[in-house]
C-alpha positions as CSV (number, residue, x, y, z in Angstrom):
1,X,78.3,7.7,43.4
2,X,76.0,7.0,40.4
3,X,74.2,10.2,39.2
4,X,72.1,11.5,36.2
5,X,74.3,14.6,34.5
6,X,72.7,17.2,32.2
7,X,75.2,17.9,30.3
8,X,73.9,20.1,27.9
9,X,70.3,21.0,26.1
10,X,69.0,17.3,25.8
11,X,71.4,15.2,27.0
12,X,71.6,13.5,30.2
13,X,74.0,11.4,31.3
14,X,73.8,8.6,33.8
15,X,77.6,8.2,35.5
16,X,79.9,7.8,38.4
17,X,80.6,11.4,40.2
18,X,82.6,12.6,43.1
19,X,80.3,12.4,46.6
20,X,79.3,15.8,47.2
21,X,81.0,17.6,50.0
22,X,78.8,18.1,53.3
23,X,79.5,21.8,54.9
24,X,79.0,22.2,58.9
25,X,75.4,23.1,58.6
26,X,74.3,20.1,56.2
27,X,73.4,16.7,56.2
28,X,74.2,14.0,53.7
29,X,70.7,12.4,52.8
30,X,70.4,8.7,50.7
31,X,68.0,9.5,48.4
32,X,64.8,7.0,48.3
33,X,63.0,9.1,46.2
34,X,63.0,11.8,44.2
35,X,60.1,13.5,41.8
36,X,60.9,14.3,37.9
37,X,59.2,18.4,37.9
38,X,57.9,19.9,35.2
39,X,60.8,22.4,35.6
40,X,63.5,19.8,35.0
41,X,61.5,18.9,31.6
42,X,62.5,22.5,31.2
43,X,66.0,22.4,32.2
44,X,66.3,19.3,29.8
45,X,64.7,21.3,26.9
46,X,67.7,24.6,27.3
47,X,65.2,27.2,30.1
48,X,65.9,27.9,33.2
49,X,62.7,28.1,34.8
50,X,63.8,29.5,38.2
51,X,65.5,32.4,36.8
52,X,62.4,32.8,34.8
53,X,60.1,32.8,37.9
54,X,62.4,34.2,40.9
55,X,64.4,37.1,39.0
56,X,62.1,37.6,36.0
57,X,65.5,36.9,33.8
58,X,66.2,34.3,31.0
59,X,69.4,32.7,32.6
60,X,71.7,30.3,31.4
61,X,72.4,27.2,32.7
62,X,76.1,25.8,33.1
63,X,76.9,22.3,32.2
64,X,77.3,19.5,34.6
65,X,73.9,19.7,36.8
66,X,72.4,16.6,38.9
67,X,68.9,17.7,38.3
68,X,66.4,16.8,40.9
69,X,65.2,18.7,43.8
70,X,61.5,16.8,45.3
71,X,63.6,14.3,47.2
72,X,63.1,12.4,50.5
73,X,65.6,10.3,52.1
74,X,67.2,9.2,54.8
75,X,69.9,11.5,56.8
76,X,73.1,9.0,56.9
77,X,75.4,11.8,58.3
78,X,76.0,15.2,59.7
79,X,78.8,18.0,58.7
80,X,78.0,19.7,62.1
81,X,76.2,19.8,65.5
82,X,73.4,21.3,63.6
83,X,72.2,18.5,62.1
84,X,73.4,15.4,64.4
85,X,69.5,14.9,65.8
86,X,68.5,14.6,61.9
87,X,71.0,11.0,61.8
88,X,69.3,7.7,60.6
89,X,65.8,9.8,60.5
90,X,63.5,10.5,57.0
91,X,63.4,13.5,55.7
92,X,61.6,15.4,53.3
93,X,63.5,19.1,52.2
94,X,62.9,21.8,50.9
95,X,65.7,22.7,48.1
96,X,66.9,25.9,48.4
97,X,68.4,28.4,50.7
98,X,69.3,32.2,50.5
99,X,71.7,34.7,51.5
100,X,69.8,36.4,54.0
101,X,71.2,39.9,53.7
102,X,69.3,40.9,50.0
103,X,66.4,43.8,50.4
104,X,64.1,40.5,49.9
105,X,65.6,38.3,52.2
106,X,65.4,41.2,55.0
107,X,61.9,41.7,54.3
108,X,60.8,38.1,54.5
109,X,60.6,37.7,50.6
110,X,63.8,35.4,50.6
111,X,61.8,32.6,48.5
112,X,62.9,35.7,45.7
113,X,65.9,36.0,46.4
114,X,68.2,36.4,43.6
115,X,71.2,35.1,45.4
116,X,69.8,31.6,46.1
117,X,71.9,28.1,46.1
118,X,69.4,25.9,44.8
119,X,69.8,22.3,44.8
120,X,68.7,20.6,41.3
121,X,70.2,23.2,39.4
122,X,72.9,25.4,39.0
123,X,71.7,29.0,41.0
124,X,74.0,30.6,43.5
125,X,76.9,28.1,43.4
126,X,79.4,29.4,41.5
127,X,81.9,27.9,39.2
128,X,82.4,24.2,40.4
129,X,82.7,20.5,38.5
130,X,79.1,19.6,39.0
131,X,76.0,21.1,40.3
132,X,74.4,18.7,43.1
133,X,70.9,17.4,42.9
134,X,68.6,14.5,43.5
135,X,69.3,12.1,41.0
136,X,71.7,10.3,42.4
137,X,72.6,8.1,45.4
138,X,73.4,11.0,48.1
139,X,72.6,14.5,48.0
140,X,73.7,17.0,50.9
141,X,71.0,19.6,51.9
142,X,71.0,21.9,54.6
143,X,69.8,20.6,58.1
144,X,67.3,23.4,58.7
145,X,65.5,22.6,55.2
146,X,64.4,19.1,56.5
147,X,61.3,18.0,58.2
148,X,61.5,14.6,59.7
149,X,59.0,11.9,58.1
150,X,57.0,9.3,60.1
151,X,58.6,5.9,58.9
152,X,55.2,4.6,57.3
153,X,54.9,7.6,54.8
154,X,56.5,5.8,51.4
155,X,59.3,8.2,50.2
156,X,57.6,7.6,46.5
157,X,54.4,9.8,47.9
158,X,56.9,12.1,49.9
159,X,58.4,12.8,46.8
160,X,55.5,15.2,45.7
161,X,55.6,17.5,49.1
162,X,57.6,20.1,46.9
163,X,55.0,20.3,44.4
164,X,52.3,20.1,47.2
165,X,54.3,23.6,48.7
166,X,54.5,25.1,45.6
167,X,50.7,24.9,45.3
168,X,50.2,25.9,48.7
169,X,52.2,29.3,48.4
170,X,50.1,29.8,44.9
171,X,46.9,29.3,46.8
172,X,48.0,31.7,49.8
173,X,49.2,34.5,47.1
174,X,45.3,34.3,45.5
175,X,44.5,35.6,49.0
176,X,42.5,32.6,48.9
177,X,39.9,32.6,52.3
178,X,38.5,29.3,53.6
179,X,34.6,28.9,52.5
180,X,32.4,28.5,49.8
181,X,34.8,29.5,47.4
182,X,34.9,28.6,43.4
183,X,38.0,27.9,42.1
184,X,39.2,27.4,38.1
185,X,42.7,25.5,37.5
186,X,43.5,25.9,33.7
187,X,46.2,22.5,33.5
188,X,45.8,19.3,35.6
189,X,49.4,18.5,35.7
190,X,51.0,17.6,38.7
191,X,51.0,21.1,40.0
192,X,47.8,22.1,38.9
193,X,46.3,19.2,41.2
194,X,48.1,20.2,43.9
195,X,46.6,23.6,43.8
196,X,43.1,21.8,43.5
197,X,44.2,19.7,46.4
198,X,44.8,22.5,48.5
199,X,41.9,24.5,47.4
200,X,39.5,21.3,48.2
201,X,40.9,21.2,51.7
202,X,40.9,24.3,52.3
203,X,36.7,24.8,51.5
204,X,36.4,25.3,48.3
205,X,33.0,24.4,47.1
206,X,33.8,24.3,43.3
207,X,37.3,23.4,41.5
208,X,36.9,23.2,37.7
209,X,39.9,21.7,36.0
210,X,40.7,22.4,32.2
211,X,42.9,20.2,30.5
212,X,43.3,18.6,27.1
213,X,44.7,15.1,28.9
214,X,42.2,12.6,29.7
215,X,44.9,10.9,32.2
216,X,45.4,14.4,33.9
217,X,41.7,15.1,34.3
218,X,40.9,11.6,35.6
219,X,43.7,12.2,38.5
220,X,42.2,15.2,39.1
221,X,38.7,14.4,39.8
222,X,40.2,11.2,42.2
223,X,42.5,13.1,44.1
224,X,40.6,16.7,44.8
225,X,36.8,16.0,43.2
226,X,37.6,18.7,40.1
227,X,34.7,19.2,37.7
228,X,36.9,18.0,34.5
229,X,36.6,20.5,31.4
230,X,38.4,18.9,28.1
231,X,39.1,21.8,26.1
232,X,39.4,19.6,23.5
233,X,35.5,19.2,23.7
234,X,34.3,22.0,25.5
235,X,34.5,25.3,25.4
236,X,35.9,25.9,29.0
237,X,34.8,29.8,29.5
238,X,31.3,28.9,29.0
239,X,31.4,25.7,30.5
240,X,33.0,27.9,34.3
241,X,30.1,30.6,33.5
242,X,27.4,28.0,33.2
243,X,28.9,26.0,36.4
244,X,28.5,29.2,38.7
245,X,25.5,30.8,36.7
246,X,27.2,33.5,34.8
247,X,29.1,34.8,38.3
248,X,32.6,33.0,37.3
249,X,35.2,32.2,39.6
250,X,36.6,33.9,43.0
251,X,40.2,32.3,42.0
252,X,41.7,31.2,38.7
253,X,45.0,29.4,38.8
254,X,47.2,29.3,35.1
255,X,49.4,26.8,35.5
256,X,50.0,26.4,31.7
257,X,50.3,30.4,31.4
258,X,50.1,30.2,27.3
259,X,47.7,33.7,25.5
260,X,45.4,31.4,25.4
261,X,45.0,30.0,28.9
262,X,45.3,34.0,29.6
263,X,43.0,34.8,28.3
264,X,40.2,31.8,28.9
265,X,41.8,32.5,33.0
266,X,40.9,36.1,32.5
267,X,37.3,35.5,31.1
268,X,36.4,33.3,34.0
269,X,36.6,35.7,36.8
270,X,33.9,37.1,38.4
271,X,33.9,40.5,40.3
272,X,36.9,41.0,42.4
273,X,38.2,37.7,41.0
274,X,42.2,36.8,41.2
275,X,44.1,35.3,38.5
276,X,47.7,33.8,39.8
277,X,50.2,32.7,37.1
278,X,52.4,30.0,38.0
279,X,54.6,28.9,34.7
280,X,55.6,32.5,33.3
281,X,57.6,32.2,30.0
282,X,58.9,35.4,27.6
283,X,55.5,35.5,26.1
284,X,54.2,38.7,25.1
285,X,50.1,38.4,25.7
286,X,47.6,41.0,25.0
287,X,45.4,42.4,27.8
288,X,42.5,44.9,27.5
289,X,42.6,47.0,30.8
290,X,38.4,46.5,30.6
291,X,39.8,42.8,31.4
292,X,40.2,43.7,34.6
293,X,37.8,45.8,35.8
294,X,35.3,45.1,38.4
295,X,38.3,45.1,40.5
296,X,39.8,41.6,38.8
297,X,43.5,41.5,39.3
298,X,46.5,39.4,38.1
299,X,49.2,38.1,40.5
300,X,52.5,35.9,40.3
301,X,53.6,32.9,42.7
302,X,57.0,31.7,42.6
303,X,58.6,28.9,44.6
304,X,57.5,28.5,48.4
305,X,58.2,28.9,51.6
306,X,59.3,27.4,54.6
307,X,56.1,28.1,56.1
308,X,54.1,27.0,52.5
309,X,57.0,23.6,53.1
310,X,55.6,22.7,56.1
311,X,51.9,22.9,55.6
312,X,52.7,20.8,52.8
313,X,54.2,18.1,55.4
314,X,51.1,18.1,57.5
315,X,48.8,17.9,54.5
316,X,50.5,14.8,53.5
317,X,50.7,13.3,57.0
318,X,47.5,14.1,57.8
319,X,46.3,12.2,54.4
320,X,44.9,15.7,53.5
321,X,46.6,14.9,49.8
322,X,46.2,12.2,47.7
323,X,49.8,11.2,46.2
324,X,49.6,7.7,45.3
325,X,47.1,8.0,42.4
326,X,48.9,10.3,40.9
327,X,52.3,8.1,40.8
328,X,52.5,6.5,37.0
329,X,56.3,5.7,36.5
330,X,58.8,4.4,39.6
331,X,61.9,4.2,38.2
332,X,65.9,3.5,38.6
333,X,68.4,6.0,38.0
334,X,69.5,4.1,35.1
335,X,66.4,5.0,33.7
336,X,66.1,8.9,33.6
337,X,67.0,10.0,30.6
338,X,64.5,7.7,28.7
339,X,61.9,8.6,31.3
340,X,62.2,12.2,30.9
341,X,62.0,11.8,27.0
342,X,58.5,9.4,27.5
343,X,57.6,12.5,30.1
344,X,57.8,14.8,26.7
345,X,55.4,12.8,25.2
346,X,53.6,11.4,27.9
347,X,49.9,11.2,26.1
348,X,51.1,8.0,24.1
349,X,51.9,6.2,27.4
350,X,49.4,7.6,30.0
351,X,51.9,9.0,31.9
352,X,50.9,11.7,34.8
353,X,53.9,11.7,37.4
354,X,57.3,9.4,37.1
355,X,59.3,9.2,40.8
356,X,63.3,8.2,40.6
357,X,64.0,5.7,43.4
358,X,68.3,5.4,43.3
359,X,67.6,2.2,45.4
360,X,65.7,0.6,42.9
361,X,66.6,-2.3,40.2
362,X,66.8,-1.6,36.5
């Protein structure tokens, strides 16, 4: 089957691979879509961001990896009795599964666990030829990490339920409690919308958005009615202190997670506010304890759930999120490795979000 290889730091390569095998409790799904993450930008560029998020530890990656985990497609065979209902049906997955026996797995936390197979990249699988993922033709994922799609949700949209959980997970780790809530989202990216998405449904009565990307702040105010903040223009601490007069914001959500996004995240709390970091890097950032007093506090959110998964399929069904505005770039496999490059660099195109459909013509 045709596939997009990383082969090392900055190279991808687009060739013919072995079909991956299928064990007894998977299904083989054609992929019809699949979305490019900011995290494979990162795998590209030599991180490994899951490592980074989930263990805490700088990893390295092995050679060899299909990247792409936000996939939809259709289930074209079962390895076991497990999956045989999922045959000839859409599904959206979630990527990942765990061992089950860790002290996280045991105490629910197993979207932590350190011993997870991950499909996009190379966690948990050991030493083998290549690492499967999403872009390419057929992927095999576990049959209890699918949700079956109604046939007139596009796959292209469906792509974007991963992200959509990821935001929902961030959202439930702010403690975040339906009402008139305002909420801060420092990067409009694809992830950062989500959270904004998810917020808005949820009740919140103000999102501010800070971004230095007219493209990403435009998407944001059509898909979940953000109050844009160019930081390019604006200073975006005042600007949050003037929008809730001088009280700041009940939630903050970094999804940049830079000192200066820190800091700016930090400065727009009000009393008992809750900063959650979603993109940690080895960055060392200064914090004054004073930062958080009145109770402020600073949390993580890493991956999702299957729980986070699902709401994320409802929301989407339920045309609680807006995907298709945020869809810039459809493309062929063929055309990954060029699209991830335009991705780096994505102000001189207007890029936002690029989706790889295998099925489609160069």
């Amino acid at each position: 089957m045709r596939a997009v290889v990383l082969k090392e730091p900055r190279r991808l390569v687009v060739e013919d691979i072995p079909l991956f095998p299928m064990a007894a409790d998977e299904v083989m799904v054609q992929v019809e879509a699949c979305g490019i993450c900011g995290s494979d930008l990162r795998y590209y560029l030599g991180e490994n961001p899951w490592a980074l998020h989930t263990k805490g530890a700088a990893d390295p990656n092995p050679p060899n990896m299909v990247l792409g985990h936000e996939f939809v497609g259709r289930v074209v065979e079962a390895g076991g009795p497990a999956g045989a209902d999922l045959v000839g049906k859409r599904v959206a997955v979630l990527p990942y599964h765990t061992c089950g026996r860790c002290d996280n797995c045991r105490r629910g936390l197993y979207h932590l666990c350190a011993h997870t197979i991950h499909t996009g990249h190379g966690a948990g699988w050991g030493e083998q030829a290549y690492f499967p993922g999403a872009y390419a033709e057929f992927c095999p994922i576990w049959a209890d990490r699918c949700a079956v799609l109604p046939e007139w949700v596009p796959p292209h949209e469906a792509a974007l339920i991963d992200g959509l959980g990821v935001a929902v997970h961030a959202v439930r780790q702010a403690g975040f409690t339906p009402g008139a809530n305002n909420v801060a989202v420092l990067g409009c990216g694809p992830v950062g919308v989500a959270v904004a998405a998810v917020a808005r449904a949820w009740g919140a009565r103000q999102i501010f958005g800070t971004d230095v990307y007219d493209v990403a702040l435009r998407i944001a105010g059509e898909v979940a009615a953000v109050q844009p903040i160019d930081v390019r223009a604006a200073d975006p601490v005042a600007a949050v202190r003037a929008g809730t007069d001088g009280l700041g914001v009940r939630y903050a959500f970094d999804t940049v997670c830079t000192a200066e996004t820190q800091q700016q995240a930090l400065a727009m709390l009000g009393s008992r506010g809750v900063l959650v970091n979603l993109a940690p890097h080895n960055l060392e950032v200064p914090l004054n304890l004073l930062q958080l007093g009145a109770e402020r506090s600073i949390r993580g959110s890493s991956n999702s759930t299957l729980e986070d998964f699902q709401t994320a399929v409802e929301m989407l069904v339920a045309g609680q999120f807006k995907a298709a505005p945020q869809i810039t770039h459809r493309v062929p496999l063929e055309a990954v490795p060029e699209t991830i490059e335009m991705l780096l660099q994505k102000e001189t195109v207007g890029a936002f979000k690029a989706v790889v459909e295998p099925g489609r013509s160069a």
